[in-house]
N, C-alpha and C positions, 0 to 999 in steps of 0.2 A: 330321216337321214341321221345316223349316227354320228358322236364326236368325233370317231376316229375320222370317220369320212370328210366330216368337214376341215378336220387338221391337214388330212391327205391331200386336199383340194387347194388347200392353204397355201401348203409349203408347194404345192406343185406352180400352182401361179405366181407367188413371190419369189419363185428360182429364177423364171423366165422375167419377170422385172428387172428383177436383179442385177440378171446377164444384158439383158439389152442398156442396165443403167451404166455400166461398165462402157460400154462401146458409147453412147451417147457422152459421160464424162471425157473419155478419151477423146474424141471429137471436139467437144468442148473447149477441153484445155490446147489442144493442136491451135484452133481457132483464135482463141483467145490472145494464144502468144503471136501468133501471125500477126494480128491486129492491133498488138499493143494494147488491150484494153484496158488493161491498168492504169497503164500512163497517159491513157486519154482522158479517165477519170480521173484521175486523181488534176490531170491540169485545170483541169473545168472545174474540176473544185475549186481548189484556187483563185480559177479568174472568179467565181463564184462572190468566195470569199473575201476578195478585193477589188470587187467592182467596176476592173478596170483591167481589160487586156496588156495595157501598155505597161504597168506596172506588173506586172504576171510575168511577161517578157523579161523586165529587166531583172526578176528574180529568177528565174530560169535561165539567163544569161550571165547570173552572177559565177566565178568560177568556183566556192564552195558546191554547188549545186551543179553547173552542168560538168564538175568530175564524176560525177554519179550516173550519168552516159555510157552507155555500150556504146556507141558512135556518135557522129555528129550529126544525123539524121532522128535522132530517136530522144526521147524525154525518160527521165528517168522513174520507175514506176513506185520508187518509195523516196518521199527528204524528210530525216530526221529534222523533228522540231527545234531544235537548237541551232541548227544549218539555216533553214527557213528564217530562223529568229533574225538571224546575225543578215542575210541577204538581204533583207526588207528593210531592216533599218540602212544599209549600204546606199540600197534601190533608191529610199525617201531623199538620203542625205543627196545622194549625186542627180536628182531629178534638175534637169537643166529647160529652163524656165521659155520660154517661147519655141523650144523646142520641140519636148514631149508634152502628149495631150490628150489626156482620161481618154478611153473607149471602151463604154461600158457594152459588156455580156448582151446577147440578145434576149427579151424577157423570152419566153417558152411556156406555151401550156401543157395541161396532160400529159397529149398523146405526143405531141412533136417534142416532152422532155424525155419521157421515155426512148423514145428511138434517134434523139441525138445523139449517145453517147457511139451505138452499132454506126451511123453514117459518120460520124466525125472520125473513128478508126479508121472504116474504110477508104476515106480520103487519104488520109494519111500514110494510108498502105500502098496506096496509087502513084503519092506526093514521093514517097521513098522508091518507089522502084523506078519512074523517070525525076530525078531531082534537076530542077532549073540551078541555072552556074549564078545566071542573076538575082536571085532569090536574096531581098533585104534581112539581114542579118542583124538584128537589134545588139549593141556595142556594150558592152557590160561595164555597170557604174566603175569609176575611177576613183571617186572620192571615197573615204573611210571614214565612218561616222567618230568620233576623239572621242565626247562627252558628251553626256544627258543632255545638256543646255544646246550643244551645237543641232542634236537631233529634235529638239522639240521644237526650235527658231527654225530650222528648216524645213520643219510640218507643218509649219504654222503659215509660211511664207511661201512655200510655190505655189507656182502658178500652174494652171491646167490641172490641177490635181481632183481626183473625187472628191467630191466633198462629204460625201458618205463615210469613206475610208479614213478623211482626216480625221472625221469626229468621232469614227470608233479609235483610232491609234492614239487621239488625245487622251479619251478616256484613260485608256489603258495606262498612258503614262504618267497622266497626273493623278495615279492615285496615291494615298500617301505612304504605302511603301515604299514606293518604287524613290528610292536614293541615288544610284547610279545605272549607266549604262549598261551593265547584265545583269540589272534589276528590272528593268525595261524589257530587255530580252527575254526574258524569262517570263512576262505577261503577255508576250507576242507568241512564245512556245507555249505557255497553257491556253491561249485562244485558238489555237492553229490545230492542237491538239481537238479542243472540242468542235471543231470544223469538220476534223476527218470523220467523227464519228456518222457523219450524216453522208460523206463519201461513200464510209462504207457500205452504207445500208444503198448506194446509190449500182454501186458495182454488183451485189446482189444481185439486186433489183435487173440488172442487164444479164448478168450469169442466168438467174431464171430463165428471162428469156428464150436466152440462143438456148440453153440447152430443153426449154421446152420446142423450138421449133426445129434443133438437132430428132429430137424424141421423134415427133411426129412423121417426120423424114423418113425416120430409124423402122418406123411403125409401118410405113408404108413401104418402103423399100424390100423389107423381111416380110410384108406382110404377116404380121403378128396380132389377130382379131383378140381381145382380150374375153369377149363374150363365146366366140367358138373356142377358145381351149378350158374357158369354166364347164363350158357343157360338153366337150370329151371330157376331161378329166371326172366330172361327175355323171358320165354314163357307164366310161369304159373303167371296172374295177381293176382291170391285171395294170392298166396302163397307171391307173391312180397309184398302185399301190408300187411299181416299179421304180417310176419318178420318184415317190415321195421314199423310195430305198435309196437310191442313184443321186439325190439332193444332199443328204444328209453326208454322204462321204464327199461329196462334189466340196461344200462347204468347210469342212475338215480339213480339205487338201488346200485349198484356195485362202484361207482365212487371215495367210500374211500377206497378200495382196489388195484385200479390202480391209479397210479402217470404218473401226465401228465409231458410232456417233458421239459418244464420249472420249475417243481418242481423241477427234480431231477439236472439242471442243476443249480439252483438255491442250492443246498443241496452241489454237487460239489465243489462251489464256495467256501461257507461256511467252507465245512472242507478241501480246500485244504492245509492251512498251521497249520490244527489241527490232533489229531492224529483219526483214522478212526472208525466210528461205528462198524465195524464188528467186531474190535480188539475185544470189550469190549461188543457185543449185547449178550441177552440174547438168549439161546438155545430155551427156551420154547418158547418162543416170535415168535422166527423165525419158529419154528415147527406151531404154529399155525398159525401164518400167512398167509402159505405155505395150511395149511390145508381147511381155508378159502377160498382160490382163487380155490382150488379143487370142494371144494361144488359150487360154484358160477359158475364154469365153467359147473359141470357136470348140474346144472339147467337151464342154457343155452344151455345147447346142447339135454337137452329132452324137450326142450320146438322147438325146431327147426323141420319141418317135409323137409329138405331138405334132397336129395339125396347124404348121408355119411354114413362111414360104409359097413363091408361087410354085403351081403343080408344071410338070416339062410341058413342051409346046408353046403356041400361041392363047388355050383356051385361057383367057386372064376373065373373059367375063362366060359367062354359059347361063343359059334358061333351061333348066331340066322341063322335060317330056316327059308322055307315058315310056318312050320305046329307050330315051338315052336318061343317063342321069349322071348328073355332074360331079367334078371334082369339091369337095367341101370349102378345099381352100380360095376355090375361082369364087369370081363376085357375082352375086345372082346379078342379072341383068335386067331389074325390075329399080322402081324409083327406091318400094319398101326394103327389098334386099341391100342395095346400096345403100341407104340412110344407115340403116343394122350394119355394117362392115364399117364406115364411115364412123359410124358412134363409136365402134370399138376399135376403129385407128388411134380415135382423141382419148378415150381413155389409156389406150396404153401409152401416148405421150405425156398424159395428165401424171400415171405411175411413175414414169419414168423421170421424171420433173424433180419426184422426191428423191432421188441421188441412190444409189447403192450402198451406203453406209445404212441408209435408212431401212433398205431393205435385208441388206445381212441381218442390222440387230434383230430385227420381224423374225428373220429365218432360225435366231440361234433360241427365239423364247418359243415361237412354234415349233421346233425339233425338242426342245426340251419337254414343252407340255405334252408330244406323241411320245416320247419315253417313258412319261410318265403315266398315259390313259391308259385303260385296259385293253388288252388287243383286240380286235374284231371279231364278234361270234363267227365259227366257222358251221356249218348244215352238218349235226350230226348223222351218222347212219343208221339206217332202220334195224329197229333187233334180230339178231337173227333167229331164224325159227330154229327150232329143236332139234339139234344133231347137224348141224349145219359145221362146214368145213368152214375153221377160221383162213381168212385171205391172206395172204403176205402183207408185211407191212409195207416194204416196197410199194407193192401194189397201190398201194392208196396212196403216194404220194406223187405217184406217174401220172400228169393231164391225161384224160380219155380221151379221146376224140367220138367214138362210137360206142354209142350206150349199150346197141345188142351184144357187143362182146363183155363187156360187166355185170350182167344182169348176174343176181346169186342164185346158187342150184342149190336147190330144196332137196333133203335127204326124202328116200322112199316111205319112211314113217311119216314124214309131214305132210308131203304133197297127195293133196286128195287125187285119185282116177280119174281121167277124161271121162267125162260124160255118154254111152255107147248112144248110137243113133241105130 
């Protein structure tokens, strides 16, 4: 197998990642915001971080923090650490003593920390579309912390309180910096700050997820074997080399649509100590966005004559015979067949996993390496014998279909006598 072939085979299967990674993202993010996932994480964080739901509430319930609300059903999915700073000490000072009363976080292994965060959305998304009238509403502190001394006496002295969380906020506050009260604060906004970091890696961690179990979906729904289009595309050359034509402009055209992996890490960067795009983007903006990479994806995929898709009719599963033979795309109807179909569902949800940024940047160093290889030897033609009419040049670029009409005529000097009988 030559380079170019394997580049051709390259760019032809990472288009089709690409496009399915597009529709799985888009899914994703639909998903995502229905469920609130942000803000489902980010509160768990939180109570995480303070070991105690009651105390979570009451910052959450503080008014710096729940203006930060789309409505009054919903949490908000970013609090600046300064907002946070200033609530928690509010939260400490106003804890009313036989009253409120620690409730810590339920511990969580593995597997059920993993898929807390997906069920705790979807409660939530249930919780909001029938909301109860009765529904206890935690009362947001009243008291204002004055001074350092009033908020250290009052950490020191409620009742019911974590005793975890005292002994981290003591810390924090009796170090010997810390002079005044938005010196305090400010050790509560750099703790809160290195909290989120381990959020973030949390929300990730759940992003993966759905959109690998989006993929797999995606994979099966389209039926998209990743194993049957490696082996079209390295059987059939016109189709190898078609795609790997039809890619190349596909990407050209499409390429302010996707964000390559250094933009978005680059955007990251940018708003890591700002407050998030998403907070504040516009709805329409995002609908069409969303609705763009639909169009572009579905024009990439009827431009593709690759073997995806179920075949029309019922036949989804067939066991070829001598007499019939089945559609490539149907699923043998054997354990070994299925296992092979099955394997290359999960791979291409495994591909799809990596996002389509990952897969454009793949596409623009692969497109780049095939402009730059030597093109594919092509079968030159036999010499011709002596006296021989040259062909048109036309001629040789027109597909044959029928070799007896090409065959080259031999001038009468060349061609020896039929043999007499």
């Amino acid at each position: 197998m030559s380079i170019s072939t394997i580049l051709d085979v390259a760019i032809g299967i990472s288009f089709v990642f690409m496009l399915l990674s597009v529709i799985a993202s888009a899914i994703t993010e639909a998903i995502s915001g229905i469920l609130s996932l942000r803000s489902v994480t980010l509160r768990q964080g939180i109570e995480r971080l303070l070991k105690d739901r009651t105390l979570a509430a009451k910052v959450y319930a503080h008014p710096l923090v729940d203006g930060l609300t789309k409505d009054d059903d919903s949490d908000p999915s970013y609090i600046p650490s300064d907002l946070f700073a200033r609530a928690l000490v509010d939260a400490v000072v106003g804890w009313k003593d036989g009253v409120d009363h620690a409730q810590r976080p339920e511990r969580m292994g593995l597997i059920k920390g993993i898929f807390s965060i997906p069920l705790r959305a979807l409660r939530g998304f249930f919780r909001r579309l029938w909301p109860k009238v009765d529904d206890a509403k935690v009362v947001e502190p009243k008291k204002v912390a004055a001074s350092l001394d009033d908020f250290r006496k009052r950490l020191a002295e409620a009742e019911g309180f974590e005793e975890d969380t005292r002994v981290a906020l003591t810390a924090l506050v009796s170090d010997a910096s810390v002079k005044t009260l938005e010196d305090a604060q400010q050790q509560i906004a750099a703790w809160f700050d290195r909290a989120m970091d381990s959020v973030s890696g949390w929300y990730k961690r759940t992003a993966h997820i759905l959109i690998s179990v989006v993929g797999l979906f995606a994979a099966v729904v389209l039926n998209v074997d990743s194993f049957l289009v490696l082996d079209s595309l390295n059987r059939d050359a016109v189709l190898r080399e078609s795609v790997a034509s039809a890619v190349t402009e596909s990407v050209k055209a499409d390429a302010a649509l996707v964000k390559t992996a250094a933009e978005v890490v680059a955007e990251q960067k940018a708003t890591a100590n700002a407050k998030p795009p998403e907070v504040f983007v516009d709805e329409k903006k995002t609908e069409e966005l969303v609705r763009k990479r639909v169009v572009a994806v579905k024009r990439g995929l009827d431009e593709l004559t690759l073997p995806m898709g179920w075949p029309e009719g019922r036949a989804f599963f067939c066991t070829p015979t001598a007499e019939v033979s089945c559609d490539r795309r149907s699923v043998p109807a054997t354990l070994g067949g299925f296992g092979r179909r099955f394997g290359g569902w999960i791979f291409t949800a495994i591909a799809i996993a990596l996002g389509a940024p990952f897969w454009f940047d793949l596409l623009n160093k692969l497109i780049n390496l095939r402009a730059a290889a030597p093109p594919p030897e092509k079968v030159r033609p036999k010499e011709r014998a002596a006296g021989a009419q040259p062909q048109p040049v036309a001629a040789a670029s027109t597909p044959v279909r029928e070799t007896e009409s090409v065959r080259p005529i031999a001038s009468r000097s060349s061609a020896p006598p039929p043999p007499l009988s």
